[in-house]
C-alpha positions as CSV (number, residue, x, y, z in Angstrom):
1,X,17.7,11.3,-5.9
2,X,15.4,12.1,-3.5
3,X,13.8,10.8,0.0
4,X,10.2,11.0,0.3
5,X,9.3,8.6,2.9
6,X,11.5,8.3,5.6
7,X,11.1,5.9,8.4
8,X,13.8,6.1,11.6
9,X,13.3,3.2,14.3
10,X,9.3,2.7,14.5
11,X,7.9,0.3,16.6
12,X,3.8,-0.5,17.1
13,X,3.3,-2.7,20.0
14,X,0.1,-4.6,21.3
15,X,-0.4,-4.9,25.0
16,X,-1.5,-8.5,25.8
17,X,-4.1,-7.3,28.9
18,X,-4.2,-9.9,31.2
19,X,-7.8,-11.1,32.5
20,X,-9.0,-13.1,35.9
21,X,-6.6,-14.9,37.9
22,X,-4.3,-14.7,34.1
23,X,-1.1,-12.0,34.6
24,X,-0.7,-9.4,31.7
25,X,1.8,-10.8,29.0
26,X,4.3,-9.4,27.3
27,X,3.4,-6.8,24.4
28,X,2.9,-8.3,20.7
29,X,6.1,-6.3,18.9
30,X,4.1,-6.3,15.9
31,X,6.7,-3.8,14.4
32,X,10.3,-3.5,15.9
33,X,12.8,-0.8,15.2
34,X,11.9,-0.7,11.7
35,X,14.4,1.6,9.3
36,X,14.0,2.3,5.7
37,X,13.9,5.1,3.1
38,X,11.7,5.4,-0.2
39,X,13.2,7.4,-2.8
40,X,11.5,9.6,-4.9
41,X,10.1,8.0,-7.8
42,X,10.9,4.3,-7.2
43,X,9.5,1.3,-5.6
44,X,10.4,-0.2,-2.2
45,X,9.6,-3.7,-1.9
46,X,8.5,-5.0,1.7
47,X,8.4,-8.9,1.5
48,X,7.6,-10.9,4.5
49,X,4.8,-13.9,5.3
50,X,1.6,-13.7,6.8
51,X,2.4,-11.8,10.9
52,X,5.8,-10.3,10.0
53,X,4.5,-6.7,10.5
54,X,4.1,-5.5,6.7
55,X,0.8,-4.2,6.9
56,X,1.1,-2.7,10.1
57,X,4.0,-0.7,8.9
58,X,2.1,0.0,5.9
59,X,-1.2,1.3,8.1
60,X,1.3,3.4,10.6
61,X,2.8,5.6,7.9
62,X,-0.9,7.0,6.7
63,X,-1.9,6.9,10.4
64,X,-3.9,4.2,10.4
65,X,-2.7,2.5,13.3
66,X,-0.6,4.3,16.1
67,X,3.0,4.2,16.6
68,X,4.6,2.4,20.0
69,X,7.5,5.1,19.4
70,X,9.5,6.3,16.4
71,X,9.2,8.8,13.3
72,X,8.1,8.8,9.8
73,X,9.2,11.5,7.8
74,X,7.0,13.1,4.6
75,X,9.3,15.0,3.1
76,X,11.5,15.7,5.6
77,X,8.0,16.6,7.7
78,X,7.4,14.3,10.9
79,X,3.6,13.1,10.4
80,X,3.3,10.5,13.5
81,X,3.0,13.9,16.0
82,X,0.4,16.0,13.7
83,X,-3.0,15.9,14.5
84,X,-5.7,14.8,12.5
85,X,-6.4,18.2,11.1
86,X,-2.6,19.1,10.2
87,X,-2.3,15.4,8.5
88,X,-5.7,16.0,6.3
89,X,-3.6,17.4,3.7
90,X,-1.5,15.0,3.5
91,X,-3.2,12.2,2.8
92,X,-4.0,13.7,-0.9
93,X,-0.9,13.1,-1.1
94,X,0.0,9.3,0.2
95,X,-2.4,6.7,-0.5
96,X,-3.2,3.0,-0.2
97,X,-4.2,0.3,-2.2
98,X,-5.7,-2.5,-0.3
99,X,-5.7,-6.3,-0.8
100,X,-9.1,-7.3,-0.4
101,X,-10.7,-4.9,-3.8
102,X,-14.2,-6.1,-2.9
103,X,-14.0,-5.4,0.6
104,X,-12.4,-2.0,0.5
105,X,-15.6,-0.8,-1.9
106,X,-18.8,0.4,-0.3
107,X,-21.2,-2.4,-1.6
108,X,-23.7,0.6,-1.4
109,X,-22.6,3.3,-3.6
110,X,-22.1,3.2,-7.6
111,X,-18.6,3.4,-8.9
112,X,-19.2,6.9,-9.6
113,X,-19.8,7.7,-6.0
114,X,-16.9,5.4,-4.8
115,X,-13.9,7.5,-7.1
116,X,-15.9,11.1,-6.5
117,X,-16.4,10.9,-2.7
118,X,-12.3,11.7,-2.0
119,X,-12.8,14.1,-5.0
120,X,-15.5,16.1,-3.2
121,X,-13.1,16.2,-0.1
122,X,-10.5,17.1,-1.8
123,X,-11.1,19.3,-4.6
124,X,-14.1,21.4,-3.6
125,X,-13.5,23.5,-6.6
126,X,-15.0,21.1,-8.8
127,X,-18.6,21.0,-9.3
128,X,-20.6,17.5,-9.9
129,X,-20.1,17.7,-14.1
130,X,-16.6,18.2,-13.5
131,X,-16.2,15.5,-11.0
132,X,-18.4,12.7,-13.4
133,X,-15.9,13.9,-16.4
134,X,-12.7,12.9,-13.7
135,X,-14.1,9.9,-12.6
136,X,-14.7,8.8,-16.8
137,X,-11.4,9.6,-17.1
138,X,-10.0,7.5,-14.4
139,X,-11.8,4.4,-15.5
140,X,-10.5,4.9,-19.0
141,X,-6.9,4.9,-17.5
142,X,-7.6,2.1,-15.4
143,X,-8.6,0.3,-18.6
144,X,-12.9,0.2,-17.8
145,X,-15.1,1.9,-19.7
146,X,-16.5,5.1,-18.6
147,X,-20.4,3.6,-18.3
148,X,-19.2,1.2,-15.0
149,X,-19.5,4.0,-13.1
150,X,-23.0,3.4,-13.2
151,X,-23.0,0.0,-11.7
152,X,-21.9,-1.4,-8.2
153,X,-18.9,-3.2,-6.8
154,X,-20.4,-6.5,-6.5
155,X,-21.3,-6.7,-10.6
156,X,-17.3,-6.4,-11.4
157,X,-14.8,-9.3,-11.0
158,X,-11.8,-9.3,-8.5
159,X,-9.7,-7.7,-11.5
160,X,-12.0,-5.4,-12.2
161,X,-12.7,-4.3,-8.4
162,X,-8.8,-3.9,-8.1
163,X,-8.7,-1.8,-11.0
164,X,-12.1,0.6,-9.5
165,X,-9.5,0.8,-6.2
166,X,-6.7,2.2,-8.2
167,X,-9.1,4.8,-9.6
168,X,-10.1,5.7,-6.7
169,X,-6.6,6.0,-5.3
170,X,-5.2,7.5,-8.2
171,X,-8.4,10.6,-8.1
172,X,-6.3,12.6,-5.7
173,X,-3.1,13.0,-7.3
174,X,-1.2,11.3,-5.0
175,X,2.6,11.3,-5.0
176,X,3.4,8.0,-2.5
177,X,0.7,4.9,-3.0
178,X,1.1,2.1,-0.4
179,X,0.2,-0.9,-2.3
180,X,-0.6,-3.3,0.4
181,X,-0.9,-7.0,-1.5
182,X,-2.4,-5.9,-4.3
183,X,-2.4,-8.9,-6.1
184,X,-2.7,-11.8,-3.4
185,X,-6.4,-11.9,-3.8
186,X,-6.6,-12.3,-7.8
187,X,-5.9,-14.8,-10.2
188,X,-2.7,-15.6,-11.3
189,X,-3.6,-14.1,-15.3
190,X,-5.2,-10.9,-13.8
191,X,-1.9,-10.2,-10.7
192,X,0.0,-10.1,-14.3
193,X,-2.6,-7.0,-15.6
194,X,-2.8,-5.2,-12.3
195,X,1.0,-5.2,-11.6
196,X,1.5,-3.9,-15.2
197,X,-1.0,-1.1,-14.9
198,X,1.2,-0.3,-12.0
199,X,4.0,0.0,-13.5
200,X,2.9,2.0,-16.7
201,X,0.8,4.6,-14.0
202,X,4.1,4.9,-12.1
203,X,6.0,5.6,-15.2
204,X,2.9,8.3,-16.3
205,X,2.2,10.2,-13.1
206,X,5.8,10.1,-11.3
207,X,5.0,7.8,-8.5
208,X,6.8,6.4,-5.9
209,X,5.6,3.1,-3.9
210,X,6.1,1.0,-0.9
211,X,4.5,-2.4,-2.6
212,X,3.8,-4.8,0.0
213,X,3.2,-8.6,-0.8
214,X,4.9,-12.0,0.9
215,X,5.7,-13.6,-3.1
216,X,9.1,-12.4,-3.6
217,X,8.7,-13.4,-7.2
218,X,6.2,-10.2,-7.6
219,X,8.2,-8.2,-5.5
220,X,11.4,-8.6,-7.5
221,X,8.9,-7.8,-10.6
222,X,8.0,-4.5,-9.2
223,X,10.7,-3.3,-6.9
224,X,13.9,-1.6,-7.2
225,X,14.9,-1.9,-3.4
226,X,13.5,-4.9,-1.2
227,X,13.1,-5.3,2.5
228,X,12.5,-8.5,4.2
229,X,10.5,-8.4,7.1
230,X,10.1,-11.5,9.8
231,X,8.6,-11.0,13.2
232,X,8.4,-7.7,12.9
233,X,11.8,-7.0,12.1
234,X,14.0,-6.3,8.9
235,X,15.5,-9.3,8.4
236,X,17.4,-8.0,5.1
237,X,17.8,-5.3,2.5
238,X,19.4,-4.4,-0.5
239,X,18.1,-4.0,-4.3
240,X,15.8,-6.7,-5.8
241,X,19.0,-8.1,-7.6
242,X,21.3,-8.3,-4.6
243,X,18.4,-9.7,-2.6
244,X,16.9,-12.4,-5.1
245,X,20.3,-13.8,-6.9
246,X,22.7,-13.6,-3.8
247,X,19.9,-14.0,-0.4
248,X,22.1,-13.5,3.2
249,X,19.5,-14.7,5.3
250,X,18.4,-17.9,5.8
251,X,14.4,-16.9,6.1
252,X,15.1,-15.0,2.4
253,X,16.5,-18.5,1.1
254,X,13.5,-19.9,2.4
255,X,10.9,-17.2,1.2
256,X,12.3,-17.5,-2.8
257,X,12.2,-21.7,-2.3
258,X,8.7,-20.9,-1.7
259,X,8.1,-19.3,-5.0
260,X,6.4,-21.9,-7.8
261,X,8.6,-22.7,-11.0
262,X,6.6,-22.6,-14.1
């Protein structure tokens, strides 16, 4: 099996500027010699609470956010020192799915508008029937019907929002999704929905994920390798089973207490 994200010692930093009479501090290590590979197909779980760098790792490998020093590898290519123009391409290929559903959707644009605009980037090729008949598609697969894409984010429930996000993410053909808490913002019935949708999409298009989320109870669900994160560092790693039946580090012990017992 194969490597398709590979991540060798990155660090993000923020400078604490200091102000009037009030020295500079030292920098926030957000992220700190962080180390992990995601194998071709499968999903890496990266577990940690609220401030232990998760999303910030997850927002440096697309780019988002810039790297204090390190190297992420896309198959076997270095993306951290390509430019904006060289990484274009690539981000087709690795997208995210963010937490918040509602607040990653233009309140603005119809649903139809929302899925087509990275097809029109993307896939110039296709004309406006073709791109209506993709997006119909999508929202079948995502389990709407094909009318939403008439109607606007704010007339769809969390569920259905994080579904509409999927879609969109899905429109490119992407081969690595970041799915960055997913689930944190729904309903306990609906996480359930959404976490098996990803499963049987990763299972139908060959996907391989980095699922992000600080309930190690969904991680184990989804993942077949976890990472524990805690101030910014990897705290432990190992697959779900050696990680949630046998923990080595005291803050894992403490992170599977956490989880509720039906």
């Amino acid at each position: 099996m194969s490597s398709l994200v590979r991540v060798q010692q990155l660090k993000v930093h923020f400078p604490v500027r200091g102000g009037f009479l009030r020295p500079a501090g030292e920098p926030i290590k957000a992220v700190d010699d962080v180390s992990f590979v995601v194998e071709e197909g499968r999903t890496l779980g990266l577990v940690g609470e609220s401030g232990s760098g998760k999303s910030t790792v997850a927002r440096t490998l697309l780019k988002l956010q810039s790297a204090t020093s390190g190297e992420v590898f896309y198959r076997d290519r270095e993306v951290l020192q390509l430019s904006e123009s060289e990484f274009r391409p690539l981000r087709k290929d690795m997208q995210m799915i963010f937490q918040d559903p509602f607040g990653s959707l233009n309140p603005r644009m119809t649903i139809e508008e929302i899925i087509a605009e990275p097809l029109r980037i993307h896939f110039k090729q296709l004309n406006r029937s073709d791109r209506r008949e993709k997006v119909a598609s999508l929202l079948s697969r995502v389990g709407l019907p094909s009318e939403s894409m008439w109607r606007y984010p704010h007339e769809f429930s969390g569920g259905q929002r994080q579904r509409i996000g999927i879609a969109r993410a899905l429109a490119v053909e992407p081969k690595f999704l970041i799915c960055d808490e997913p689930v944190s913002a729904l309903d306990v019935s609906v996480q359930a929905q959404i976490i098996n949708l990803l499963k049987d999409l990763q299972s139908e298009f060959q996907l391989t994920y980095l699922f992000i989320a600080h309930d190690l109870a969904v991680v184990e669900h989804m993942s077949d390798e976890i990472i524990v994160m805690h101030l910014g560092r990897i705290v432990e790693q190992g697959t779900a089973v050696q990680v949630c039946e046998a923990p080595q580090h005291e803050y894992t012990r403490k992170l599977l207490a956490a989880v509720p017992s039906l």
